[in-house]
N, C-alpha and C positions, 0 to 999 in steps of 0.2 A: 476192051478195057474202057471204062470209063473216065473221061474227062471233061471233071467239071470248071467252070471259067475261074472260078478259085484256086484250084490246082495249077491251071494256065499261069496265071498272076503269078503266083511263088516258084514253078518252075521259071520263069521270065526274070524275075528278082534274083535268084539264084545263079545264073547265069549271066546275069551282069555284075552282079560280086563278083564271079570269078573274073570276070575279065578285069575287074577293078581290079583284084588281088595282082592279076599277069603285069597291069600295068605298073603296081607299084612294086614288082620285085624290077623291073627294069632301071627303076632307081636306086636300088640297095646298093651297098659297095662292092660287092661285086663284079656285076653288071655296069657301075655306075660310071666308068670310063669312057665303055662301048658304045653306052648310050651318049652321053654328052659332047663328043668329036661328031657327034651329025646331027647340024642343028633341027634338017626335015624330021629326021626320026624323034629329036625331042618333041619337037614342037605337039605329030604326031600323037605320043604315047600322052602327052600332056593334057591333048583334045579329049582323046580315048579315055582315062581317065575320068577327066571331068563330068565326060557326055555318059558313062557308065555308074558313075556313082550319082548322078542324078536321076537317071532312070532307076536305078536298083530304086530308090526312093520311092519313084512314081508307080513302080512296080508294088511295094511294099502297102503304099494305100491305098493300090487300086484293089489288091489281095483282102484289105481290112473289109474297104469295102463292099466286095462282095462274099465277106463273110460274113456283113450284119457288124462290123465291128466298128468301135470308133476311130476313125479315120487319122485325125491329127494327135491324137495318142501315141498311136502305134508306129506314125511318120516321125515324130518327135522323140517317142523310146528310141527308134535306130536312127535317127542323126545325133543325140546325145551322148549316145554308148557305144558309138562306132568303132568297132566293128562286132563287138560283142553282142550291143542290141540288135545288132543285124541279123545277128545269128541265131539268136535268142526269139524273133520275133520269126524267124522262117521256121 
């Protein structure tokens, strides 16, 4: 099978969405009890979070860019339209 470094990029991007997504149902009401009685695990899922939705980003334009694409566009369409352009843009 063939894997080209574009394909890497958006699998990569993808893959830290999700984890973004895991981390933000961790806060839903739900969950949102379990998680907050333990401040490591907040803090945790909060890092996780952060450090995941920034990378999906860097992911996102390293993908533009090695499709030839405009770079800060396509970083811009999915911080704008998050989680839509996210999605949209994968």
């Amino acid at each position: 099978m063939h894997d080209s470094p574009a394909r890497r990029a958006v699998t990569s991007a993808t893959l830290s969405l999700v984890v973004c997504a895991a981390c933000v149902v961790a806060f839903l009401p739900p969950t949102l009890d379990a998680t907050l009685t333990s401040l490591p695990q907040t803090v945790l899922l909060s890092v996780a979070l952060a450090t995941s939705l920034v990378l999906h980003w860097a992911f996102i334009g390293l993908a533009a860019h090695r499709m030839q694409r405009s770079v800060p566009f396509w970083v811009g369409f999915s911080v704008l339209l998050f989680p839509i352009g996210s999605i949209v843009t994968l």
